[in-house]
C-alpha positions as a Markdown table, in Angstrom:
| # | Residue | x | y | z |
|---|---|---|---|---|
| 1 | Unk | -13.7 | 13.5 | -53.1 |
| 2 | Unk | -16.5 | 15.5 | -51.3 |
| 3 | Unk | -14.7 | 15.9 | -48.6 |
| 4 | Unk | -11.7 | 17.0 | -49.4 |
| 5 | Unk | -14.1 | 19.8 | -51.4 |
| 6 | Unk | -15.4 | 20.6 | -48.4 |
| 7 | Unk | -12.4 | 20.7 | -47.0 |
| 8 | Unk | -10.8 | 23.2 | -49.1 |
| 9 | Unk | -13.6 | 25.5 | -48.6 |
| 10 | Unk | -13.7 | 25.6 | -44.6 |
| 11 | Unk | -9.9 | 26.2 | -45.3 |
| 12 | Unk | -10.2 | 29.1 | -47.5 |
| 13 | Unk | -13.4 | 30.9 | -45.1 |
| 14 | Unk | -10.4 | 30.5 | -42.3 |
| 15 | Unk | -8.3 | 32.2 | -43.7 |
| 16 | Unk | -10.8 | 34.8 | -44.9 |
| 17 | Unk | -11.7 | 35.1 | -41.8 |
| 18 | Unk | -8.1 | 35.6 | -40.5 |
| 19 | Unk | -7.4 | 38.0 | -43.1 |
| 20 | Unk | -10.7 | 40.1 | -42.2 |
| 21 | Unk | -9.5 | 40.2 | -38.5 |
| 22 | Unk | -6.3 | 40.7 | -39.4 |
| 23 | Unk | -7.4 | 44.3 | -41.4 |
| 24 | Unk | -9.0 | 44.8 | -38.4 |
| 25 | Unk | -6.4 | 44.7 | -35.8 |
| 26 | Unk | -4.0 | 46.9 | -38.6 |
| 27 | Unk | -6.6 | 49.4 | -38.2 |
| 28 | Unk | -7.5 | 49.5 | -34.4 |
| 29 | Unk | -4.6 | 47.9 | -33.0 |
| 30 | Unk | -6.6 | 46.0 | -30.7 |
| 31 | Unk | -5.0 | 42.9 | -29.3 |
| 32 | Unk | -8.2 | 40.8 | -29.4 |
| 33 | Unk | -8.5 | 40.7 | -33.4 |
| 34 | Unk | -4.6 | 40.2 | -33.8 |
| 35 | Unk | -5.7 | 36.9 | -31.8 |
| 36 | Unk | -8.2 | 36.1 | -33.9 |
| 37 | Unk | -6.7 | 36.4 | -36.8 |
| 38 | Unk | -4.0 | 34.0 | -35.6 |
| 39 | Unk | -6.4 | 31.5 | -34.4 |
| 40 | Unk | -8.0 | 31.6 | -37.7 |
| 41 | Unk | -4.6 | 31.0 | -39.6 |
| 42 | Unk | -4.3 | 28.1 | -37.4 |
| 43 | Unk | -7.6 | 27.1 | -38.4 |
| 44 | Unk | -6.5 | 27.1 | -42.0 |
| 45 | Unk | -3.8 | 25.6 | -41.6 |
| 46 | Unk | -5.4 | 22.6 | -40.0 |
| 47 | Unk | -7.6 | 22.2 | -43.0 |
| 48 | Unk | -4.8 | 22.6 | -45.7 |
| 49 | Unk | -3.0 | 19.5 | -43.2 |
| 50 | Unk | -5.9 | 17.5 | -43.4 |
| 51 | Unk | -6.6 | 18.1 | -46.8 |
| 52 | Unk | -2.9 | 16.6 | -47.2 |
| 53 | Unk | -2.9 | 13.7 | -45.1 |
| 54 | Unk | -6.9 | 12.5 | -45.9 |
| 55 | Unk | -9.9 | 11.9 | -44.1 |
| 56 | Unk | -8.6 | 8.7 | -42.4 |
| 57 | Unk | -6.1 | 11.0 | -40.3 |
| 58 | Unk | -9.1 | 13.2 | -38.4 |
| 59 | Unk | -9.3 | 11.7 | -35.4 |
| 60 | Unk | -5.0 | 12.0 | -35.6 |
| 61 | Unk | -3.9 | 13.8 | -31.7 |
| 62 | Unk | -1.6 | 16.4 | -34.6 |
| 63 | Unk | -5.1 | 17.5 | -35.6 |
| 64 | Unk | -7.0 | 17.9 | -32.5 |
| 65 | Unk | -4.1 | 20.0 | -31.1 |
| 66 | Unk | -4.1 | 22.5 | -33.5 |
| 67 | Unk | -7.8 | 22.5 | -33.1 |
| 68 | Unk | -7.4 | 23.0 | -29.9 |
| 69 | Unk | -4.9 | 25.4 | -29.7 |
| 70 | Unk | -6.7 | 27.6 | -32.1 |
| 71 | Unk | -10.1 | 27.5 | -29.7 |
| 72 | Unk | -8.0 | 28.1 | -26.8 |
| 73 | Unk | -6.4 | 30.9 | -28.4 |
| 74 | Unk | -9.8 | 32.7 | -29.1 |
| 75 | Unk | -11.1 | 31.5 | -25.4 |
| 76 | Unk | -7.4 | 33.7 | -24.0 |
| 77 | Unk | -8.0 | 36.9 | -26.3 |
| 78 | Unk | -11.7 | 37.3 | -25.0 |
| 79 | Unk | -11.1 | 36.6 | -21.3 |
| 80 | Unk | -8.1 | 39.0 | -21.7 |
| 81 | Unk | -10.2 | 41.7 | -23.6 |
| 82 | Unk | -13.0 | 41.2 | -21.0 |
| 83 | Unk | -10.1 | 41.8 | -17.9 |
| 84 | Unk | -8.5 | 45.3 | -19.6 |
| 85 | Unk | -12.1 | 46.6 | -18.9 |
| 86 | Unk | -12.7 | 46.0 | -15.4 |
């Protein structure tokens, strides 16, 4: 039961978190929080499927490649901010 608390509270700072970037790319239009904010989602949404499915489906590959492509996604938007500077 504690996890799936735990669970549901990771989900919901997500998708805070993709929300607050998501204000942020509305108001700057920069490319890099629009990315974030999207990676975040994904975030959330990993959580709200885990939260469904139960702690015994964690170490599932569906779960580790949303993981992953959330973490890649952040890993692209930064190289790709860092590369419009130069």
């Amino acid at each position: 039961m504690l996890y799936e608390v735990f669970s549901g509270a990771l989900m919901v700072c997500c998708f805070v978190a993709g929300v607050f970037f998501l204000k942020f790319w509305k108001k700057s239009g920069d490319e890099l929080f629009r990315l974030f904010s999207f990676a975040f989602f994904l975030l959330s949404f990993e959580r709200l499927v885990l939260g469904y499915l139960g702690a015994r489906y964690e170490p599932s590959p569906l779960i580790y490649l949303i993981r992953l492509s959330s973490f890649l996604l952040i890993i692209f938007a930064i190289i790709r901010k860092n590369q419009a500077k130069a």
